[in-house]
C-alpha positions in Angstrom: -84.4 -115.0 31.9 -81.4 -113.7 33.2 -78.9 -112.5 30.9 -74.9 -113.8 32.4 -71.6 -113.0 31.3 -72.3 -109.3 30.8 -69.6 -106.9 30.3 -69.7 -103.7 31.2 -67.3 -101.2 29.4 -67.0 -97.5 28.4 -68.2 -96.3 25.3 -66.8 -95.2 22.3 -67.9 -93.2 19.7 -67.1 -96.6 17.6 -70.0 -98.3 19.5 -73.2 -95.3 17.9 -74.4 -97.3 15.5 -75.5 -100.2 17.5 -76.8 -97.6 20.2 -78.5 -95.5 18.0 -80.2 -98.7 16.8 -81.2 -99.4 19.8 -82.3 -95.6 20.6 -84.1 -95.7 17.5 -86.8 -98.3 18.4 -87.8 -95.8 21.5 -88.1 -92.5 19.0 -90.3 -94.6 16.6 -92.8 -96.4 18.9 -92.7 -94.9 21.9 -93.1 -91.9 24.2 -90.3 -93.1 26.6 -88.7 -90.3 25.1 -90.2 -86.9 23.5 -87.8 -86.8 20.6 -89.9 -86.9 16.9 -87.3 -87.7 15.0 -84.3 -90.2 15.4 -80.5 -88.3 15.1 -78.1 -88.8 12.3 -75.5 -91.1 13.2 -73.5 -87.6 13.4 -75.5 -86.5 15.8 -75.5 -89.1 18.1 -71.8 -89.6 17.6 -71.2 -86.0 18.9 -73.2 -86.4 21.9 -70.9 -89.8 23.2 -68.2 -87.5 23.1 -69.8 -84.4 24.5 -71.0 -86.5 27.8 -67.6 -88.2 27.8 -66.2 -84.6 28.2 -67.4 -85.0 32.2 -69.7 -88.1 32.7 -69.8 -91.6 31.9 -71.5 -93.1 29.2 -71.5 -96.9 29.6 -72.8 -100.3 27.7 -73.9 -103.6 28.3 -71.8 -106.1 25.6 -72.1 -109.9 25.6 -70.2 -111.6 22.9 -69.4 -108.3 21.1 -73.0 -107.6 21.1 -73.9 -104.2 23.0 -77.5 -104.8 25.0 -78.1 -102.0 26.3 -76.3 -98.7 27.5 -76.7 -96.1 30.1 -75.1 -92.6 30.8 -75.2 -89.5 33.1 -76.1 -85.5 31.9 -76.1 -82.2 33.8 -78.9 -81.6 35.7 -78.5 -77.8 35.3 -75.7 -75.9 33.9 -75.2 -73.9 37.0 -72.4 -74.5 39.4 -74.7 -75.2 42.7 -76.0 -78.2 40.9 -72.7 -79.6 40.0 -73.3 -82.5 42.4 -76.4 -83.5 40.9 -76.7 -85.5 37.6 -79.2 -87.0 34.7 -79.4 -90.3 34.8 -80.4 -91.7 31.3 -80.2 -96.0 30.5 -82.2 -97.6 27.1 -82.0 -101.6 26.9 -82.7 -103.3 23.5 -86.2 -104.1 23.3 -85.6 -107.6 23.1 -83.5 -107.6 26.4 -85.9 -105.7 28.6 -86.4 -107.9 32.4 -82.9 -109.5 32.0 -81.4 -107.9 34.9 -79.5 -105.9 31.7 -80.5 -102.4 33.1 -80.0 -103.1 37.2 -76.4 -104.0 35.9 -76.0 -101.0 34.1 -77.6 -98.3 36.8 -75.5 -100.2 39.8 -72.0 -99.6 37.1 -73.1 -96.1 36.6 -73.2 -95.0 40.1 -70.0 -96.9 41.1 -68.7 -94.5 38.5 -70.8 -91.1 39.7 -69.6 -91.8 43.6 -65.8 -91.9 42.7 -66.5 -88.6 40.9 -68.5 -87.1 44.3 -71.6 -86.9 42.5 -74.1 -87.2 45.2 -77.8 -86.5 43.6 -79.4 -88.4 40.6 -82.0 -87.5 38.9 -84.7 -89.4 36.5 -86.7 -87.8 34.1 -89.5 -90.0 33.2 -92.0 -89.8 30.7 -95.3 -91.0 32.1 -98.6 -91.7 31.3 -101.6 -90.6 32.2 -103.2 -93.7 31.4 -101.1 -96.6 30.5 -101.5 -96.8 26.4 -99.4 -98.5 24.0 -96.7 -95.9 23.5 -96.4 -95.6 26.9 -96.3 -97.5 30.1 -95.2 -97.5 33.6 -92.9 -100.0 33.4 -89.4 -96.8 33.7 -90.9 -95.5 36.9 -91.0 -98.9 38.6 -87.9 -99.8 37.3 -86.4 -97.0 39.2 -88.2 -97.1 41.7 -86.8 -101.1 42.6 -83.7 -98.9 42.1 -84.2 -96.9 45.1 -85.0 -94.1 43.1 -88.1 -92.0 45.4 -90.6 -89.7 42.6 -90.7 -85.7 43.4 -92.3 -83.7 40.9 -95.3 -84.6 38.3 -95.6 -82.3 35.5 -98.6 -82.4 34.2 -99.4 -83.0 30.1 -96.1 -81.3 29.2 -95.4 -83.8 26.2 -97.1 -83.9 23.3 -96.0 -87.4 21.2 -98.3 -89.7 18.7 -101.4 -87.2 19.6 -101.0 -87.6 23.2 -100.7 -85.7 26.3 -97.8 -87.4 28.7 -96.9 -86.5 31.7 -93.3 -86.1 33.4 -91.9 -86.9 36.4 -88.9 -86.7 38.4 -87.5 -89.4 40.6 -84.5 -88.9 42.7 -81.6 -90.9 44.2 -78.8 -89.9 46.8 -75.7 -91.8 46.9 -74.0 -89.7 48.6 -73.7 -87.6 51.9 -74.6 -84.0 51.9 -71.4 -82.4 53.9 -71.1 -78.5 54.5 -68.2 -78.8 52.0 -68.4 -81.4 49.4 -65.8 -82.7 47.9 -65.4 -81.0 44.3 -66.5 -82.9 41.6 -64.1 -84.8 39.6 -64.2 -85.1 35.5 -64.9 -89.0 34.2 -61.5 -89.1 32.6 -60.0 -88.1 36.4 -61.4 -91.6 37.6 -61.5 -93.9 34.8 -58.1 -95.8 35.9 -60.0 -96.2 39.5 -62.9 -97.3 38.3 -61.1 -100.0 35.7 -58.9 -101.2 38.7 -62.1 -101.4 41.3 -65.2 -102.3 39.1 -63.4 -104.0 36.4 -65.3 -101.7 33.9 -63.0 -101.5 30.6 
């Protein structure tokens, strides 16, 4: 079931213990992602505001309760790839196929095009044989998204005595000019963004 009367807002460092909660479930029974261990609340605080430095990081709220949350990362530290993002998004388990994480992807680049990002990138843990830490269920997600896969690496995770797979699927939302326009810093946009999108 669909869930309605979503709100989408920015995060604050307020919201990390309902994220990390939510973050939690994936380090602890899954291989979604490769981390062992789940961060200190610390930890996690610190990298809200580290991504808010230059990207969005985003949530899903519904009666004060935050659902789900999504957020970009460099791609590479270099200044070529300054138009190319991360894209990263982690629903609460209990909220997975509620149209939660479409809503949160289709905020996020609303965002990443008023900042002139033009490439995002996915990187997906993925199995080599469906198991119960790990399915396919992130790479068809994005790919409903429009998101196309590029690169397989194989058996470069290791997590619950299992080989995983990786692989990169890539989005443009933007137009590859001679001269692109410079990228602009999420705090440069948030007023547009608030105004246009209606996300608070």
């Amino acid at each position: 079931m669909k869930e309605k009367n979503i709100v989408i807002r920015i995060a604050t460092t307020k919201d990390a213990p309902s994220l990390l909660n939510i973050y939690a479930h994936y380090v602890k029974n899954t291989a979604v992602t490769f981390e062992y261990e789940v961060p200190s609340l610390e930890e996690f605080s610190k990298r809200i505001e580290c991504i808010l430095l230059k990207y969005p990081f985003i949530v899903a709220e519904k009666d004060g309760d935050i659902l789900g949350y999504a957020y970009a990362s460099p791609f590479n530290i270099r200044p070529a790839y300054d138009w190319t993002v991360e894209t990263s998004i982690y629903v609460d388990k209990s909220k997975l196929a509620t149209g939660i994480g479409k809503k949160l992807y289709e905020s996020l680049e609303n965002i990443l095009r008023e900042q002139n990002i033009i490439n995002l990138v996915a990187c997906i843990a993925y199995p080599l044989t469906p198991n119960e830490f790990l399915t396919k269920n992130s790479a068809e997600f994005h790919k409903h998204l429009g998101y196309e896969a590029v690169g397989n690496f194989f058996k470069c995770g290791y997590k619950f005595n299992l080989w995983h797979n990786v692989l990169y699927m890539e989005k443009h939302i933007g137009r590859h000019e001679v001269k692109p326009l410079p990228v602009k810093r999420f705090d440069e946009v948030r007023q547009v963004i608030r105004e246009k999108y209606s996300i608070l």
